[in-house]
N, CA, C and O atoms as a printed pandas DataFrame, in Angstrom:
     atom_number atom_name residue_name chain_id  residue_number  x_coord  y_coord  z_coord
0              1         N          UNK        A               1    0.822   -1.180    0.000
1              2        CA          UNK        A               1    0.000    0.000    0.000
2              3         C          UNK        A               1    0.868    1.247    0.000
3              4         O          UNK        A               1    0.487    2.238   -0.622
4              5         N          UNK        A               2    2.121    1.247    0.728
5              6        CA          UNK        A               2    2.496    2.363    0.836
6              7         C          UNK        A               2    3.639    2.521   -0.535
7              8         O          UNK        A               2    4.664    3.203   -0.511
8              9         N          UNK        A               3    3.181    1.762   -1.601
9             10        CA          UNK        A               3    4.170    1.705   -2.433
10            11         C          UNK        A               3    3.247    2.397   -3.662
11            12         O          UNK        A               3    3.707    2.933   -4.670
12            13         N          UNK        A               4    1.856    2.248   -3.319
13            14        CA          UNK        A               4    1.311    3.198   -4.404
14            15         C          UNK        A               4    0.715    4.115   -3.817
15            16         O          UNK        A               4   -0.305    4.522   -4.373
16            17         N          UNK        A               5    1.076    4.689   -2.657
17            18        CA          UNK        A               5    1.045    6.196   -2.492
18            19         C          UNK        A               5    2.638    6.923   -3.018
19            20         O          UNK        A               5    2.741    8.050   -3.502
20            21         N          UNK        A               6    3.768    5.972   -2.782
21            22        CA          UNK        A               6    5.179    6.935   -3.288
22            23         C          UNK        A               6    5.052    6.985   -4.322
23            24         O          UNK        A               6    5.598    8.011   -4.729
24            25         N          UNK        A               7    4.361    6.133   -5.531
25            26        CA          UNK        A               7    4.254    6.322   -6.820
26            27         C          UNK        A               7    3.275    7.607   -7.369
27            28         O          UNK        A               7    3.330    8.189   -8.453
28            29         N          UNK        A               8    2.728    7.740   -6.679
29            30        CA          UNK        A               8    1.771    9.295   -6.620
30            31         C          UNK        A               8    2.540   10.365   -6.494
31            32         O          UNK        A               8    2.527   11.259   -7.340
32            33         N          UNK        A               9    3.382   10.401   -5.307
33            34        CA          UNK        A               9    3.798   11.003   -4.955
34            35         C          UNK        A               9    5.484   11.329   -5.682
35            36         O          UNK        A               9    6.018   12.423   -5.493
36            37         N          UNK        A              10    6.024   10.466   -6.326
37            38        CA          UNK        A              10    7.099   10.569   -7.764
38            39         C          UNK        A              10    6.391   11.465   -8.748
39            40         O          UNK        A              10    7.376   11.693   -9.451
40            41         N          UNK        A              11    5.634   11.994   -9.196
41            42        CA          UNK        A              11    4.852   12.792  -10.196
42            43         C          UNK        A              11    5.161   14.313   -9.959
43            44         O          UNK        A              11    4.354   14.276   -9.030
44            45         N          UNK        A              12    5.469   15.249   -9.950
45            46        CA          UNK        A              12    5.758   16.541  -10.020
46            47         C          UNK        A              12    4.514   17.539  -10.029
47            48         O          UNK        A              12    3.507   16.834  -10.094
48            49         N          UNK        A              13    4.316   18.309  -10.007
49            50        CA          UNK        A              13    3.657   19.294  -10.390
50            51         C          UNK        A              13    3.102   19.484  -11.605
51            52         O          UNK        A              13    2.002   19.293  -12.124
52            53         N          UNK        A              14    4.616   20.095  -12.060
53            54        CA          UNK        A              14    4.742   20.123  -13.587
54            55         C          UNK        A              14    4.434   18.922  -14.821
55            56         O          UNK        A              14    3.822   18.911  -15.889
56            57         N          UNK        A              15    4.967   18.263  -14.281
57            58        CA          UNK        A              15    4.511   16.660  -14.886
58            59         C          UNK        A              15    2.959   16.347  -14.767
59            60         O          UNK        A              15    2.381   15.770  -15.689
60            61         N          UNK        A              16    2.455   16.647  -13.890
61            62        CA          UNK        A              16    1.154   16.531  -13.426
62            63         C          UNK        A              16    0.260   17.065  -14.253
63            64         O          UNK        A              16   -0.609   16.437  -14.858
64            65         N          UNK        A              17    0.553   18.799  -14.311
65            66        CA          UNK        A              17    0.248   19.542  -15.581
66            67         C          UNK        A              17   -0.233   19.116  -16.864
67            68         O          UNK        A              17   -1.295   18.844  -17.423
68            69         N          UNK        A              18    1.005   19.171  -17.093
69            70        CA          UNK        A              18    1.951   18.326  -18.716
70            71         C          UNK        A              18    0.857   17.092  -18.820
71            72         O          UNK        A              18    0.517   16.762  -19.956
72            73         N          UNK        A              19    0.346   16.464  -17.799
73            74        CA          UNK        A              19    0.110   15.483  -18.318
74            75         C          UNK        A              19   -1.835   15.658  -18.688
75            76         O          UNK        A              19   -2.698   15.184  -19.427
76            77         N          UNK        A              20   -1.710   16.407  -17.874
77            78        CA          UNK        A              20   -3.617   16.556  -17.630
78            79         C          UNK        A              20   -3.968   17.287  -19.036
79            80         O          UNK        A              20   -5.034   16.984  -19.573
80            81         N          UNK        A              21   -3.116   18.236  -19.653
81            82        CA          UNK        A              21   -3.174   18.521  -20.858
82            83         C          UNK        A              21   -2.935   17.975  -22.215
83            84         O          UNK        A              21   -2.873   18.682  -23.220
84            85         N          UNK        A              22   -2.799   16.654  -22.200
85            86        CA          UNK        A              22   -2.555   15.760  -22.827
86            87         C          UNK        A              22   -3.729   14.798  -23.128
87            88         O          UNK        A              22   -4.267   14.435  -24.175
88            89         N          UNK        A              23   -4.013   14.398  -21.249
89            90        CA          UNK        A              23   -4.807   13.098  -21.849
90            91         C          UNK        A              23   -6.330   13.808  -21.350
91            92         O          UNK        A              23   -6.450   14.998  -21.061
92            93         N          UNK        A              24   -7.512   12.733  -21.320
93            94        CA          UNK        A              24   -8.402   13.036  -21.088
94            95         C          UNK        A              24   -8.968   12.988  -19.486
95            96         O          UNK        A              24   -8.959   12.012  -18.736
96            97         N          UNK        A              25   -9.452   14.330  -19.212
97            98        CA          UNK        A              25  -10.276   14.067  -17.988
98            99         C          UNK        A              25   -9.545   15.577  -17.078
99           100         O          UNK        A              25   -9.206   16.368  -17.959
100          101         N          UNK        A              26   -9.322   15.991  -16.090
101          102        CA          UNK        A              26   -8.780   17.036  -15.550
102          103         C          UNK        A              26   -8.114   16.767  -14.015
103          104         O          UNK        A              26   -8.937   16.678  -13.104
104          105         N          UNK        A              27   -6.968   16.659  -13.735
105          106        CA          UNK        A              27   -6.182   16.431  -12.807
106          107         C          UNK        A              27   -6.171   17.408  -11.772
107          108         O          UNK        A              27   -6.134   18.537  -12.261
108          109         N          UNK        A              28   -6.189   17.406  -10.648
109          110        CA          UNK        A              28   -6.077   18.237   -9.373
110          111         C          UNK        A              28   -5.188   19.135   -9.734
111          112         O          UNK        A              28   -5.602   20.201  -10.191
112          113         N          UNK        A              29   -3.547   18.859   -9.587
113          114        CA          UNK        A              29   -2.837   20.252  -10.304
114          115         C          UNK        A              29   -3.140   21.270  -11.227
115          116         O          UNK        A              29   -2.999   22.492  -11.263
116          117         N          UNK        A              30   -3.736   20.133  -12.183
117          118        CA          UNK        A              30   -4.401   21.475  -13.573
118          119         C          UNK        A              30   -5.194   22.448  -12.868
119          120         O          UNK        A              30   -5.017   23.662  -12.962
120          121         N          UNK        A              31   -6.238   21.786  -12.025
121          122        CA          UNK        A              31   -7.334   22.680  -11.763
122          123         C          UNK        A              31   -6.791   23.525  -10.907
123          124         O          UNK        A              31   -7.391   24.591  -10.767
124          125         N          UNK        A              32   -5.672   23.329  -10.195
125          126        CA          UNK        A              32   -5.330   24.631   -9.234
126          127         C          UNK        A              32   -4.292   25.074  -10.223
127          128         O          UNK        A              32   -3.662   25.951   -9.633
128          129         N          UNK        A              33   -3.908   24.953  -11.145
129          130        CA          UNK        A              33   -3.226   25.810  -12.329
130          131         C          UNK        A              33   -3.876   26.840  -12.779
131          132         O          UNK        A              33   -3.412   27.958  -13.001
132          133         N          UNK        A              34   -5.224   26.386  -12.951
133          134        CA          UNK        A              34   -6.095   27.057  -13.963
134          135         C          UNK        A              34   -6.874   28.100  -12.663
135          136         O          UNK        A              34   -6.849   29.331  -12.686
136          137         N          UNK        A              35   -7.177   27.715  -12.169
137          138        CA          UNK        A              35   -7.574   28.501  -10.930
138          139         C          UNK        A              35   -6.705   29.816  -10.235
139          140         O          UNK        A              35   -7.414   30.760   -9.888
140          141         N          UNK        A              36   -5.506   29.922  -10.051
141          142        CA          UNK        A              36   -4.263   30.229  -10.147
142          143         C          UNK        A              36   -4.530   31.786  -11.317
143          144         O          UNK        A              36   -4.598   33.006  -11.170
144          145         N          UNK        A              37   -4.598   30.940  -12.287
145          146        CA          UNK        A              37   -4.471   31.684  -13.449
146          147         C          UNK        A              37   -5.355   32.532  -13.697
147          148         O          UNK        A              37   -4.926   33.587  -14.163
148          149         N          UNK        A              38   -7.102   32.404  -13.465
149          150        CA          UNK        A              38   -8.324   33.220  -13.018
150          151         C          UNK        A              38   -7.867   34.040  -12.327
151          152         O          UNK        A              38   -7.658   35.173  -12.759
152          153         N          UNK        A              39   -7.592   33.685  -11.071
153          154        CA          UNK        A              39   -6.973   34.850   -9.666
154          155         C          UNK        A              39   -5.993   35.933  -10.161
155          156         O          UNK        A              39   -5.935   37.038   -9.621
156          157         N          UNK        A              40   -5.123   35.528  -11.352
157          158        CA          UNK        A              40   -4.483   36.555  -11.823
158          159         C          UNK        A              40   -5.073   37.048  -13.090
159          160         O          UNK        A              40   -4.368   37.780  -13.786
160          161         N          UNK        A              41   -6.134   36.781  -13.441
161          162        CA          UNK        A              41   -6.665   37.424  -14.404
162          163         C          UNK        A              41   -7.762   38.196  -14.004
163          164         O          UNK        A              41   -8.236   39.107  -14.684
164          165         N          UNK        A              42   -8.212   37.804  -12.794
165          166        CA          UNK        A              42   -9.360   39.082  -12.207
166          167         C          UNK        A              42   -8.367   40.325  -11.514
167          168         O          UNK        A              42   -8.618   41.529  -11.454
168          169         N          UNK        A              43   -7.415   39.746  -11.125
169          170        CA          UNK        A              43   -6.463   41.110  -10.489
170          171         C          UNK        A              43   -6.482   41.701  -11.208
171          172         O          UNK        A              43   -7.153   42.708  -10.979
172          173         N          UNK        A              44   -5.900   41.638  -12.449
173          174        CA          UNK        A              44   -5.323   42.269  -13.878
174          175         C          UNK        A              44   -6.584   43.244  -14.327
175          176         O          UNK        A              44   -6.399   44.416  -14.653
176          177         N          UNK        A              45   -8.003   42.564  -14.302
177          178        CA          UNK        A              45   -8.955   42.855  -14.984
178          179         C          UNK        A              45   -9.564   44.123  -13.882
179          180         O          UNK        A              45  -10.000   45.242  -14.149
180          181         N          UNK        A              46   -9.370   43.369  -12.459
181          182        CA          UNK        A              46  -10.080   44.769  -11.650
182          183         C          UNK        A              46   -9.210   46.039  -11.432
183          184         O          UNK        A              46   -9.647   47.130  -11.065
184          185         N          UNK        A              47   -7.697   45.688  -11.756
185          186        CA          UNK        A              47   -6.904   46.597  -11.654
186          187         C          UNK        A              47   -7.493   47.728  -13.327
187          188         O          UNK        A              47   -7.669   48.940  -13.199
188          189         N          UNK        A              48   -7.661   47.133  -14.467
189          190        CA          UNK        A              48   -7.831   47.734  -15.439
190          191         C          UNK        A              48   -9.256   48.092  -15.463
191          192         O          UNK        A              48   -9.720   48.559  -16.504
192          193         N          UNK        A              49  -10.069   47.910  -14.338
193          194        CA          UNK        A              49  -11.797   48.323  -14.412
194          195         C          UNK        A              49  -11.144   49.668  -13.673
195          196         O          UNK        A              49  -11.341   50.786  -14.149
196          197         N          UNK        A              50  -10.294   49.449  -12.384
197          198        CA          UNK        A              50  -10.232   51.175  -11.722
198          199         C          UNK        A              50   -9.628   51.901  -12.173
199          200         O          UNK        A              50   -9.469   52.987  -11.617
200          201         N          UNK        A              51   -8.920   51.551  -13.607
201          202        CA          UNK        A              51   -8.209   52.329  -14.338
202          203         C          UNK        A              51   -9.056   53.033  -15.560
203          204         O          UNK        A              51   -8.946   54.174  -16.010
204          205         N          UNK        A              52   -9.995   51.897  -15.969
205          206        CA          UNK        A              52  -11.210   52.496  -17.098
206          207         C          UNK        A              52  -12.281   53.643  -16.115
207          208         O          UNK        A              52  -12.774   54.642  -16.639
208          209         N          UNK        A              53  -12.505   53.281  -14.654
209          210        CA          UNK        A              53  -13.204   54.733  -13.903
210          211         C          UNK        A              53  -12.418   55.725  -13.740
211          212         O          UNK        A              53  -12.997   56.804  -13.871
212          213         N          UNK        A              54  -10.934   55.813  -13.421
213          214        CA          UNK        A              54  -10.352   56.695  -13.302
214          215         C          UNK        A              54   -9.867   57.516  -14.342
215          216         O          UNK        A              54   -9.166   58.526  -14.290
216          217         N          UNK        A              55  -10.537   56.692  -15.638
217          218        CA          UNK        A              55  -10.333   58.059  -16.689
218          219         C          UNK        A              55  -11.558   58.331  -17.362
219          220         O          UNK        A              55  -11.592   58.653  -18.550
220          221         N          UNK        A              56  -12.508   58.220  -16.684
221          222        CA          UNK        A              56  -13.782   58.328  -17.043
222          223         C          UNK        A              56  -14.466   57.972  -18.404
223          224         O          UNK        A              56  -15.476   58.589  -18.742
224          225         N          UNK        A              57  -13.858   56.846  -19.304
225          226        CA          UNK        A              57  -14.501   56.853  -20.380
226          227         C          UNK        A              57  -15.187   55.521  -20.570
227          228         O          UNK        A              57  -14.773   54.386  -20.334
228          229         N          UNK        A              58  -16.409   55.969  -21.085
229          230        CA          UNK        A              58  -17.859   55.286  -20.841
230          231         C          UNK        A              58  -17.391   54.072  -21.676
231          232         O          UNK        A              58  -17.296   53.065  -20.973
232          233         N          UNK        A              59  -17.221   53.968  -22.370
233          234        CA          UNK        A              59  -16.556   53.135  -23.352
234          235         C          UNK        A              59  -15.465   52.197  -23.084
235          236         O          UNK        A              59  -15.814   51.018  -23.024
236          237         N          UNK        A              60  -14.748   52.343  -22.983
237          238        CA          UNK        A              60  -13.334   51.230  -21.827
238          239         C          UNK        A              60  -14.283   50.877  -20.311
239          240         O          UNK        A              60  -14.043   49.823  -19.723
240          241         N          UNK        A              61  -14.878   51.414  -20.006
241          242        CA          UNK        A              61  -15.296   50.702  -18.760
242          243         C          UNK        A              61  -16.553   49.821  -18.957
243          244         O          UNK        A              61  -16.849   48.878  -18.223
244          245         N          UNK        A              62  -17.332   50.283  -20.143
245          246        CA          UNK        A              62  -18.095   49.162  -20.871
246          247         C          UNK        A              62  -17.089   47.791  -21.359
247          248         O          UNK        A              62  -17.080   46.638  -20.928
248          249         N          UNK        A              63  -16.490   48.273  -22.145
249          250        CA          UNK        A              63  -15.271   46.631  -22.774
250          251         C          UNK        A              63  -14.645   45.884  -21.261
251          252         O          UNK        A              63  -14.589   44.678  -21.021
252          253         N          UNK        A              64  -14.325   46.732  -20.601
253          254        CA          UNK        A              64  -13.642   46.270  -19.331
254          255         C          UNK        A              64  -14.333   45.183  -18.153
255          256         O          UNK        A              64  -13.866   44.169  -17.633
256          257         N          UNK        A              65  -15.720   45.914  -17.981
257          258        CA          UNK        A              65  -16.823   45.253  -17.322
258          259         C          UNK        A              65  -17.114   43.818  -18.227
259          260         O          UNK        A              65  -16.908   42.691  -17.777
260          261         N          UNK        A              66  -17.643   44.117  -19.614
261          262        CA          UNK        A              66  -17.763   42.497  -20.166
262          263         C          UNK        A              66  -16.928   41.807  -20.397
263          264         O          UNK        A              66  -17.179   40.628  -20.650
264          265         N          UNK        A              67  -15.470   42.347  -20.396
265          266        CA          UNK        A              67  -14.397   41.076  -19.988
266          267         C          UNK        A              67  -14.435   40.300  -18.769
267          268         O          UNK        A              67  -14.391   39.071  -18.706
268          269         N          UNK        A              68  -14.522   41.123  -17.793
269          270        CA          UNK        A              68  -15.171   40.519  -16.239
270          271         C          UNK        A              68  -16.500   39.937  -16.183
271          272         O          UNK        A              68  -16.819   39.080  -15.360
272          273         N          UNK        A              69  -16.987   40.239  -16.744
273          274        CA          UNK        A              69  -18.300   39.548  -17.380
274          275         C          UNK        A              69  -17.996   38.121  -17.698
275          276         O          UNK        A              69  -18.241   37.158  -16.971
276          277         N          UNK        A              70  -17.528   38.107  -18.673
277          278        CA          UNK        A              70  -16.812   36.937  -19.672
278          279         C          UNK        A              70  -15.936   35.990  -18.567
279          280         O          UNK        A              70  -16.159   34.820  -18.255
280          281         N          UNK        A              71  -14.904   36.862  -18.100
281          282        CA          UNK        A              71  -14.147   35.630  -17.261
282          283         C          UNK        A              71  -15.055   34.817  -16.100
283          284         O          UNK        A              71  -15.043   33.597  -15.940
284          285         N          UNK        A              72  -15.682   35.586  -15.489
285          286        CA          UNK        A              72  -16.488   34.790  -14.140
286          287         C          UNK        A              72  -17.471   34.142  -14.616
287          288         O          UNK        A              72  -18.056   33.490  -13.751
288          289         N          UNK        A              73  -18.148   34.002  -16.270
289          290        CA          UNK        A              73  -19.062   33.270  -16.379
290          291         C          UNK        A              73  -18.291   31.994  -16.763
291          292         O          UNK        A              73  -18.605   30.837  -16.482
292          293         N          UNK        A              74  -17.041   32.498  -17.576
293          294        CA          UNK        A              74  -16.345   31.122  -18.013
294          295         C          UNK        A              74  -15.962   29.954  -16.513
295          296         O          UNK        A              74  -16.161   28.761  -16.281
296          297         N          UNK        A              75  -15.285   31.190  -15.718
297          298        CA          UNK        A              75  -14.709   30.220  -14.389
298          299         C          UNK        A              75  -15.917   29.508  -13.896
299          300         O          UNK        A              75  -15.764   28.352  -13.501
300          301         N          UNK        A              76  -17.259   30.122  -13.864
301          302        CA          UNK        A              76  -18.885   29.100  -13.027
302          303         C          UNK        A              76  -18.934   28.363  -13.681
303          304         O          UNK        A              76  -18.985   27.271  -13.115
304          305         N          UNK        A              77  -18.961   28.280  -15.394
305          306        CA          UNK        A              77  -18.768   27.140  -16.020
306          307         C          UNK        A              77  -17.825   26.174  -16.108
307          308         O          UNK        A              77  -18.190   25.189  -16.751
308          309         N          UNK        A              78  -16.874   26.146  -15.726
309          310        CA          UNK        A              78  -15.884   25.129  -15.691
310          311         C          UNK        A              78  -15.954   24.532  -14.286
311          312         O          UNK        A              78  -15.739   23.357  -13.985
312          313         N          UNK        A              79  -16.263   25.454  -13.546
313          314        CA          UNK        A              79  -16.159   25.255  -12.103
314          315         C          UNK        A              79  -17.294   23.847  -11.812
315          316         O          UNK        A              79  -17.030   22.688  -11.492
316          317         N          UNK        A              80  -18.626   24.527  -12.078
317          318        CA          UNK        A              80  -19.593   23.728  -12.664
318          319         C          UNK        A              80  -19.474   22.135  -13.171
319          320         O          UNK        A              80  -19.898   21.169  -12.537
320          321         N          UNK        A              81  -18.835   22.098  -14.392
321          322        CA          UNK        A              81  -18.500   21.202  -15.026
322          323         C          UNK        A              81  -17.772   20.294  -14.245
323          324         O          UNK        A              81  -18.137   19.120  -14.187
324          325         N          UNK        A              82  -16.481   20.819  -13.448
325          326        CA          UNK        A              82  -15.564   20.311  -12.589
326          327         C          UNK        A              82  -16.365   19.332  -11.700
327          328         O          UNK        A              82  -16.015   18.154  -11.624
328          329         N          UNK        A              83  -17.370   19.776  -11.068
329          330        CA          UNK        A              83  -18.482   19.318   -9.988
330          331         C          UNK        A              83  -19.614   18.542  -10.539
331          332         O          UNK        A              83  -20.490   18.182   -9.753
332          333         N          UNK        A              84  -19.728   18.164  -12.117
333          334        CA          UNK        A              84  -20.697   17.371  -11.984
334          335         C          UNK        A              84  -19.724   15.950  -13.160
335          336         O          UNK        A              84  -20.191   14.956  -13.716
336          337         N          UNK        A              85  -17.967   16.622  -13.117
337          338        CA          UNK        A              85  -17.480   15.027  -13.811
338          339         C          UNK        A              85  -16.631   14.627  -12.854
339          340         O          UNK        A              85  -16.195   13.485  -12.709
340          341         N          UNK        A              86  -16.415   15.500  -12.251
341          342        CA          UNK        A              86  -15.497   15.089  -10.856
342          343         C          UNK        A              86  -14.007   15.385  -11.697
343          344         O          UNK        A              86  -13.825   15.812  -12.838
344          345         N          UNK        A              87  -12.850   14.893  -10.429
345          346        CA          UNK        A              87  -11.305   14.933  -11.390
346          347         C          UNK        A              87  -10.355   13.676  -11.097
347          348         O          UNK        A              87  -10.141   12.839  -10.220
348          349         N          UNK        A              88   -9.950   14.029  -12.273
349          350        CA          UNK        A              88   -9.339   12.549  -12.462
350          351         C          UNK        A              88   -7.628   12.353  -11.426
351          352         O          UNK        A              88   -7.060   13.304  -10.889
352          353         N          UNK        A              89   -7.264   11.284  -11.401
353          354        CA          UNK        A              89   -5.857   11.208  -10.536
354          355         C          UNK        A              89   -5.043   11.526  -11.744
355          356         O          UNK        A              89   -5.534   11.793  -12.841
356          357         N          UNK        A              90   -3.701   11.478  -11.463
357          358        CA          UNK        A              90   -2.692   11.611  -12.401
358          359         C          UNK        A              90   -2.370   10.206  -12.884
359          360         O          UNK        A              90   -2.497    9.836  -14.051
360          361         N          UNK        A              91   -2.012    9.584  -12.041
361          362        CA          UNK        A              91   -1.865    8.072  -11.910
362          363         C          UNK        A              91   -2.681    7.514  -13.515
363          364         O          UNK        A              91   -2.139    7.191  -14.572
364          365         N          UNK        A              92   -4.178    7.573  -13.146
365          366        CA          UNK        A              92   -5.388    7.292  -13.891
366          367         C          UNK        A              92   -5.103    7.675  -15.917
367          368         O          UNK        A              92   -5.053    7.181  -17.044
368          369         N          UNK        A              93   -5.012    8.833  -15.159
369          370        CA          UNK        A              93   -4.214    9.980  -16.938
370          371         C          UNK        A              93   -3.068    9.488  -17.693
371          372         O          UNK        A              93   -3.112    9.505  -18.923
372          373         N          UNK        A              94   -1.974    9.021  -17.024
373          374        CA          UNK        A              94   -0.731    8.480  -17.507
374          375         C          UNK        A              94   -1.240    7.290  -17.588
375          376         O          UNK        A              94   -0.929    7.080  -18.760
376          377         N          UNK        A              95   -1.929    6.081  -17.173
377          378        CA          UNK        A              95   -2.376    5.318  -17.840
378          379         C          UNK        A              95   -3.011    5.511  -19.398
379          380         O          UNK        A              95   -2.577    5.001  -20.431
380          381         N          UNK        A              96   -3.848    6.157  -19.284
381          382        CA          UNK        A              96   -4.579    6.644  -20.265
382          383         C          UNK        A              96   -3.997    6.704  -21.348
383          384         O          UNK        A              96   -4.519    6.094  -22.281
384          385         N          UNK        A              97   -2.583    7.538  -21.621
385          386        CA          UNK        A              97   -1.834    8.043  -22.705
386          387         C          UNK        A              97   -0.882    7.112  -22.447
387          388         O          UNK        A              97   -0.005    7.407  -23.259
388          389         N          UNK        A              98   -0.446    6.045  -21.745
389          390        CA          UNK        A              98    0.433    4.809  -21.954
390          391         C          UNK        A              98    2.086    5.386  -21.304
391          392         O          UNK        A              98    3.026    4.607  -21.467
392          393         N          UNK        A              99    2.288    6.390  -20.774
393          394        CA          UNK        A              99    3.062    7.007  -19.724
394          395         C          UNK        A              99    3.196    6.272  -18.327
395          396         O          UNK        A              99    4.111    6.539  -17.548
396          397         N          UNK        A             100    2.071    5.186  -18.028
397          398        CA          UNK        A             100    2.575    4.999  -16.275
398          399         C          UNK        A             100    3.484    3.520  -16.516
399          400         O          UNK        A             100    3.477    2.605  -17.339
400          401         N          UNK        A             101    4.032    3.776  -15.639
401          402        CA          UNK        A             101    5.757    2.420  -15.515
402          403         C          UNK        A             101    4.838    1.253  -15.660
403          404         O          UNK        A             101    3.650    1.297  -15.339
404          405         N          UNK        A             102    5.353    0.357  -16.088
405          406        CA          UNK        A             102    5.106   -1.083  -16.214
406          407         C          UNK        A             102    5.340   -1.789  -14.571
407          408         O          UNK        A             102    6.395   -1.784  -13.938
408          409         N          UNK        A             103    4.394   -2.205  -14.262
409          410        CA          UNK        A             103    4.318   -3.249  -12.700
410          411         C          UNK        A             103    5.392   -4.777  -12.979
411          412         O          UNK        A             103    5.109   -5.553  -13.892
412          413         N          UNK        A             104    6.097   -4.917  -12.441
413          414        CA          UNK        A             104    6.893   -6.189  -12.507
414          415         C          UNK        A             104    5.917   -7.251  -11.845
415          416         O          UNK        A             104    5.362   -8.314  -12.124
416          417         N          UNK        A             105    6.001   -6.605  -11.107
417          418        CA          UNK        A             105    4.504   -8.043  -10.090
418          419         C          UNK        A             105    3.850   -8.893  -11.123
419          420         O          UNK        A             105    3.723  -10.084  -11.405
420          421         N          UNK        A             106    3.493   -7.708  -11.557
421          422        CA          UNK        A             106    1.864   -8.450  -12.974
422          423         C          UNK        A             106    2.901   -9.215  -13.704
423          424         O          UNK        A             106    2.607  -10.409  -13.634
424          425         N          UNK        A             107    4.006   -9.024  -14.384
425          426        CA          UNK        A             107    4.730   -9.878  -15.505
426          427         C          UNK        A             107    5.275  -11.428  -14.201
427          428         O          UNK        A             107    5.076  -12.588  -14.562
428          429         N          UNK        A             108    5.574  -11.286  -13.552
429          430        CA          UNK        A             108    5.679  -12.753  -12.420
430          431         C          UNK        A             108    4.315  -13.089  -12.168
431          432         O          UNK        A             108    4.229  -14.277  -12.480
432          433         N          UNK        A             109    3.353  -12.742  -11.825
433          434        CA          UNK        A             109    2.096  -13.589  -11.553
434          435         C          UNK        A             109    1.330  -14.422  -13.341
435          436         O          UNK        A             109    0.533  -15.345  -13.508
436          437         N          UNK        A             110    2.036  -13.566  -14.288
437          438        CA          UNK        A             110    1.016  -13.910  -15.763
438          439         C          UNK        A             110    2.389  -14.638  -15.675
439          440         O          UNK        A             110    1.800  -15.569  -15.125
440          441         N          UNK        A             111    3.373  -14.968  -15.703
441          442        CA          UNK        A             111    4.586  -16.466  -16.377
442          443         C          UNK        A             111    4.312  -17.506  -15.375
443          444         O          UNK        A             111    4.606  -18.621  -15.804
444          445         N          UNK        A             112    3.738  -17.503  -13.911
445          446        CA          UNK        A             112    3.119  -18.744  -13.149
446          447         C          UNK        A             112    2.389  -19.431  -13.657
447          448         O          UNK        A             112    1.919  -20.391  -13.047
């Protein structure tokens, strides 16, 4: 048992990533990647909404608002989505795309 938690735990971050973007389904790292990446895109976006009031034009703070618009409906939707497919392990994914190590065990129990 505690030999396929270190095998979980051999996987990186980055690798983790790398990999969730590859195969099918969405990995815990990705989603706090992508999450991550929202958080710095609403900074960015509310920093550039008090910048479209502070120069008063009706127009940039219209485009500005439906970008913020746009991002928080995209993030409920994914978020959403996240919660009704659930997320996949990494483990699970590198199977998937033919990436996880070969088990020696299994090749000694199939030559018995």
């Amino acid at each position: 048992m505690e030999s396929k938690q270190s095998d979980g735990e051999d996987v990186s971050s980055a690798t983790a990533v790398l990999v969730g973007a590859l195969a099918p389904g969405v990995n815990g790292p990705t989603w706090n990647t992508l999450r991550i990446a929202f958080l710095m895109l609403g900074v960015c976006l509310a920093a550039m909404l008090g910048l479209a009031f502070s120069s008063s034009d009706l127009s940039l703070i219209f485009h500005v608002t439906l970008m913020v618009f746009i991002t928080g409906t995209l993030f409920l939707l994914l978020t959403n989505f996240l919660a009704q497919t659930g997320l996949v392990s990494v483990e699970h994914q590198m199977q998937e795309i033919g990436l996880a190590p070969k088990d020696n065990g299994d090749k000694s129990e199939k030559s018995d």
